[in-house]
N, C-alpha and C positions, 0 to 999 in steps of 0.2 A: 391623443385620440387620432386614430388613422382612419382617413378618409377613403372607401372604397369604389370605385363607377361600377353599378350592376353592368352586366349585357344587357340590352334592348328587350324588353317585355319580359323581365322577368324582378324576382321579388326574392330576399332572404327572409327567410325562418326556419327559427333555433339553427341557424349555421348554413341549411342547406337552401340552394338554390331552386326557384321553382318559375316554372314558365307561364305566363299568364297573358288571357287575350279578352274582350269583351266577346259576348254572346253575339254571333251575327242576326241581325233581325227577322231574317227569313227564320232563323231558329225558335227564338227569344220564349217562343210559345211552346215548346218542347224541353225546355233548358229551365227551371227557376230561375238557378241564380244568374246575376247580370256577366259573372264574368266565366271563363272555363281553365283552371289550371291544373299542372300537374307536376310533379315532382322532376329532377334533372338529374336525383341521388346522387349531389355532388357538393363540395364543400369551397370547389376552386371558380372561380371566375374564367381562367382560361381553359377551362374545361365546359363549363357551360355556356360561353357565349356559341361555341361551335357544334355543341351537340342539340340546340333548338333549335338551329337551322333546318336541321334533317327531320325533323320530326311536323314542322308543317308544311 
């Protein structure tokens, strides 16, 4: 069994990478859910930890 490190806030499922942050509080009231993610449409780790940078 091979052990992999995600990039920093983010999460797999079913293979793909996806970026995730908690709701900020000033939001919270606008937002349901507690957290906000989305998709990295990516399967590789080095591929994602560099493309969520740019996105927040």
């Amino acid at each position: 069994m091979s052990e992999t490190i995600s990039p920093t806030f983010t999460f797999i499922k079913d293979g793909v990478f996806y970026f995730s942050r908690r709701t900020p509080k000033e939001l919270v009231r606008h937002y349901l859910p507690p957290r906000i993610a989305y998709s990295l449409r990516t399967r590789s780790a080095k591929v994602a930890d560099p493309q969520h940078q740019t996105r927040h």
